[in-house]
C-alpha positions in Angstrom: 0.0 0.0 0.0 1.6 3.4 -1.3 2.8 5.5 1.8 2.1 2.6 4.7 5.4 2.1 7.0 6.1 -1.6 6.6 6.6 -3.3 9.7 10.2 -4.3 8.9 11.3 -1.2 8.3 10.3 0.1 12.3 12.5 -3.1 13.4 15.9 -0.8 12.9 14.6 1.9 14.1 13.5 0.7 17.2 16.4 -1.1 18.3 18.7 2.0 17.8 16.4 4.2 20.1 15.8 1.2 22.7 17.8 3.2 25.2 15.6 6.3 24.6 12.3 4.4 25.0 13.7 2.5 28.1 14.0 6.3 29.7 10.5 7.6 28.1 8.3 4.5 28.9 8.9 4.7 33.2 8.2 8.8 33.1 5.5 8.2 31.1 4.1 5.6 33.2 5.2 8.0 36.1 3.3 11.0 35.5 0.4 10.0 33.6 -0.4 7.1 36.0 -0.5 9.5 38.7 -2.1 11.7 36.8 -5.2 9.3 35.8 -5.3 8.7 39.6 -5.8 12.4 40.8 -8.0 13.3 38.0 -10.3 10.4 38.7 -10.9 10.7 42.2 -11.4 14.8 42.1 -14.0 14.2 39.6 -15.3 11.0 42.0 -15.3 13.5 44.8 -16.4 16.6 43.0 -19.9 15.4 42.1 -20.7 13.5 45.2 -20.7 16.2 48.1 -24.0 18.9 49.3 -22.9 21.1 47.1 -21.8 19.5 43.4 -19.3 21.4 41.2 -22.2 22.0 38.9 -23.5 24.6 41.4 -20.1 25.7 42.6 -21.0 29.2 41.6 -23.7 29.7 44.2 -21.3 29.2 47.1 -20.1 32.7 48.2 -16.6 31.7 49.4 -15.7 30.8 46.5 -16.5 33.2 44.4 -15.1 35.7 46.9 -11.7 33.6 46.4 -12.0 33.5 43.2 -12.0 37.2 42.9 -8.8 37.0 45.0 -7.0 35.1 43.1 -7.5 36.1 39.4 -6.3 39.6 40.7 -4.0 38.3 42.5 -2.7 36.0 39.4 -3.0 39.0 36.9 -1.4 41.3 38.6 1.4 39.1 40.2 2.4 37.3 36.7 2.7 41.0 34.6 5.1 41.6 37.6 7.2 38.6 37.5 7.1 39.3 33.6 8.0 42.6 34.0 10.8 42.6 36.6 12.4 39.9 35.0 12.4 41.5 31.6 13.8 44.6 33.3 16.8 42.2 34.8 17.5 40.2 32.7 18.6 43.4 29.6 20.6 45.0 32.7 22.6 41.7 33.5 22.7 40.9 29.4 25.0 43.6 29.1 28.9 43.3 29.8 30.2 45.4 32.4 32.7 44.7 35.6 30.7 42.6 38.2 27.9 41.3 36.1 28.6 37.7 37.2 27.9 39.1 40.8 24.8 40.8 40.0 23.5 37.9 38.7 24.1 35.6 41.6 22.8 38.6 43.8 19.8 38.7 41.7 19.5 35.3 41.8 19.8 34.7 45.7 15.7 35.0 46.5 14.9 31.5 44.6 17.3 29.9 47.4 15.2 31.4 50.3 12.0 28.8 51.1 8.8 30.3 50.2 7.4 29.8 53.9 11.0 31.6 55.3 10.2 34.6 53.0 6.6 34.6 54.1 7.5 34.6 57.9 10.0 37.2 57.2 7.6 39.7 55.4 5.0 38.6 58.4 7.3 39.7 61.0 8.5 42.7 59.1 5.0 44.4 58.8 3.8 42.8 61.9 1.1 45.2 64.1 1.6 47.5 66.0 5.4 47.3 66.7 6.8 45.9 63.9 9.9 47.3 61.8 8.3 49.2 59.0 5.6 50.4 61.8 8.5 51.6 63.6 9.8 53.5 60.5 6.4 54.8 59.7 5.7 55.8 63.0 8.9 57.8 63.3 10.5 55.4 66.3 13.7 56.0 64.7 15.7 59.1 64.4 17.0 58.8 60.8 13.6 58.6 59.7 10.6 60.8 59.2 7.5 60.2 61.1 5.2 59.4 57.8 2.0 58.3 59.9 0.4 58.7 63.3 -0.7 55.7 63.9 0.4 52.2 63.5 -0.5 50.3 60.2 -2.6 46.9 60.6 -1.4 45.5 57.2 -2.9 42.4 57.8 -6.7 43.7 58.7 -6.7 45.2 54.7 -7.6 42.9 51.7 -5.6 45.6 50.0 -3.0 45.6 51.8 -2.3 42.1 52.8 -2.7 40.7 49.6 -0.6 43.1 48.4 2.6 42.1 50.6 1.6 38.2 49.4 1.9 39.6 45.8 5.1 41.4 46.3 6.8 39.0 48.8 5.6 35.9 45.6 7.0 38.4 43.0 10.3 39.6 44.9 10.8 35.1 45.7 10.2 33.8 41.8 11.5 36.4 40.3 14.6 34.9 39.7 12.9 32.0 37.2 11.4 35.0 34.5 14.9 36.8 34.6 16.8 33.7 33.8 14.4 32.0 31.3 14.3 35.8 29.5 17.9 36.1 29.6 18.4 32.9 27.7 15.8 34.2 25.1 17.8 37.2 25.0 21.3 35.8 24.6 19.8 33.6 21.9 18.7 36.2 19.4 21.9 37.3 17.2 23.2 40.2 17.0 23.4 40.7 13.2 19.4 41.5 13.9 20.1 44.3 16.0 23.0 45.7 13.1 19.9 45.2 10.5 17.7 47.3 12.2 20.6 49.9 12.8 21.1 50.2 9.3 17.0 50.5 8.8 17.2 53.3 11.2 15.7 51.7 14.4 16.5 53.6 17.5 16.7 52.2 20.4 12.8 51.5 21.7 12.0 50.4 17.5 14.9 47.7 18.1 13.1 46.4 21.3 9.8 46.5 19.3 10.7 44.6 16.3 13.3 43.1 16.6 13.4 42.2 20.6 9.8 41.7 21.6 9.0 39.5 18.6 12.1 37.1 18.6 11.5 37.0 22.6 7.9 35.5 22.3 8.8 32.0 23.3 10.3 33.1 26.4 7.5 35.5 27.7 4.6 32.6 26.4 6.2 30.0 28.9 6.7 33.0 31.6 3.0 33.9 31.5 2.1 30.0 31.3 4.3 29.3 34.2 3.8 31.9 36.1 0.1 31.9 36.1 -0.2 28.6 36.9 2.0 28.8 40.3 -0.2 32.2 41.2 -3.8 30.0 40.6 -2.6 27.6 42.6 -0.7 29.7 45.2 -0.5 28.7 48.7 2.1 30.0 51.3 2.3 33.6 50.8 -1.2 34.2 51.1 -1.9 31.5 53.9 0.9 33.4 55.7 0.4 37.0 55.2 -3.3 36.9 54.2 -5.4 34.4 56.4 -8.7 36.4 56.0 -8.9 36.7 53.2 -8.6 33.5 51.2 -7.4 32.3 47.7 -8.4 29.2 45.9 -5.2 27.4 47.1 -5.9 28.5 50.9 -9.8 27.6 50.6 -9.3 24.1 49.6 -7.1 24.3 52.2 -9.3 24.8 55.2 -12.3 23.1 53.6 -10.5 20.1 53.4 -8.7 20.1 57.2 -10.8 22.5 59.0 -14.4 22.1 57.5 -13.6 18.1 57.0 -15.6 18.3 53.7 -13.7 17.1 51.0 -16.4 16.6 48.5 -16.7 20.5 48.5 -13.0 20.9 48.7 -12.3 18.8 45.4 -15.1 20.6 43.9 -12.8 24.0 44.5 -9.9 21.9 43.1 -11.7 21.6 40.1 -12.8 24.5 39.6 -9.3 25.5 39.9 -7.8 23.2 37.3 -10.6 24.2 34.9 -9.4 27.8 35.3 -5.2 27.1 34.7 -6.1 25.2 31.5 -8.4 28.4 30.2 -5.5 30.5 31.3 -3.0 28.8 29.1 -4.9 28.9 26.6 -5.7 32.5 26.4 -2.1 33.5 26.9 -1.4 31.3 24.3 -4.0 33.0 22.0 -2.8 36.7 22.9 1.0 35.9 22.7 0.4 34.6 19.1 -1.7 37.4 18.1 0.9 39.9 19.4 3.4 38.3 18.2 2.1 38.4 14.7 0.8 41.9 15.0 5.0 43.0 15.6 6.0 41.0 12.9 3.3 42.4 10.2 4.3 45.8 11.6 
């Protein structure tokens, strides 16, 4: 039969890559056996509880949490983007201590998530802590900005706030150092192209940057977004009343002992990352081919 792969021809081929498909066979096994397994039992649990995921939308907790957390994951994965972008031209470039910058810059992603947490807790702690002290004017070298003590953590706004800056200031490192390799990759006879076109400075970062860089800010804003969905610590720590999804399944799994409504939340939750991805996908491209065209 014209174009069929005969049987005898697959023989070679498979013996020379018997190494590789000893390697690939366990991981797939691995991940999607696991996989199969949590899937299965959140859907079990999901649509056998009071409140089925069907009619997750008329429980007010979660669509409080909800609100949270796409706010929370907007605005927290355009800052990770957008610090490490920033970063990661500054240590590009070649100038005397660059290889310390880097490991400076470099240093949050080996400080534990639930350290930094603490940290920022006891930092903006009420009513004595250290910035309250600064505010407050405890300390000579220091104005006296307010006249009385800030409770951070009694403000939606401003606890979830510290969890967004305190997640952003922690991961940062991972969208420098995955733009930086996008940006070492692109050649430099581009940039001398454009030169000779007449591109100034913010044309070459337009054109010739932003376009070639796509890759690397498509799996930031996938990445990203799927840690601050499914975000945990900072906002457990620094923002216990006012939940996220993460936190909520939390405590309606350990505190509330209802697990049927807790998968229900986790499901809701997995449902929203794989929409994410797929917008960002959708808006990358479209940028992407909007720069190009230009």
């Amino acid at each position: 039969m014209p174009g069929s792969i005969k049987p005898s021809s697959l023989l070679p081929k498979l013996k020379s890559n018997l190494f590789i498909i000893g390697f690939f066979i366990p991981a797939f096994l691995y991940l999607f056996s696991f996989l199969g397994i949590i899937l299965l039992f959140l859907l079990k649990f999901s649509f056998s509880g009071n409140l089925p995921f069907l009619h997750l939308l008329s429980f007010d907790e979660f669509k409080a949490a909800l609100g949270r957390t796409f706010w929370f994951m907007g605005v927290g994965t355009l800052l990770q983007l957008g610090v490490g972008l920033m970063l990661a031209i500054l240590i590009q470039q070649s100038f005397k201590g660059v290889g310390v910058v880097r490991s400076l810059f470099i240093t949050p992603i080996a400080i534990p998530a639930l350290v930094t947490a603490v940290i920022i807790d006891l930092l903006f702690s009420y009513p004595f802590g250290p910035i309250n002290d600064l505010l407050l004017g405890r300390h000579d070298f220091f104005p006296r900005l307010v006249s009385l003590p800030v409770n951070w953590s009694g403000s939606e706004f401003l606890s979830l706030g510290l969890a967004i800056l305190g997640k952003t200031w922690r991961d940062m490192p991972i969208s420098m150092l995955i733009l930086l390799a996008g940006l070492q990759s692109i050649e430099r006879d581009q940039y001398e192209a454009a030169k000779t076109m007449g591109a100034k400075g913010w044309q070459q970062f337009k054109y010739v940057t932003l376009p070639l860089l796509t890759p690397a800010i498509l799996t930031i804003l996938i990445l990203r977004s799927i840690e601050n969905w499914k975000e945990f610590i900072f906002p457990f720590v620094l923002a216990p009343a006012y939940p996220l999804l993460g936190v909520l399944i939390e405590r309606l799994y350990h505190v509330e002992q209802n697990p049927a409504l807790a998968a229900s939340v986790a499901l809701g939750l997995v449902i929203l990352i794989a929409l994410t991805t797929l917008v960002f996908t959708i808006i990358t491209k479209m940028v992407r081919r909007y720069l190009v065209r230009v």
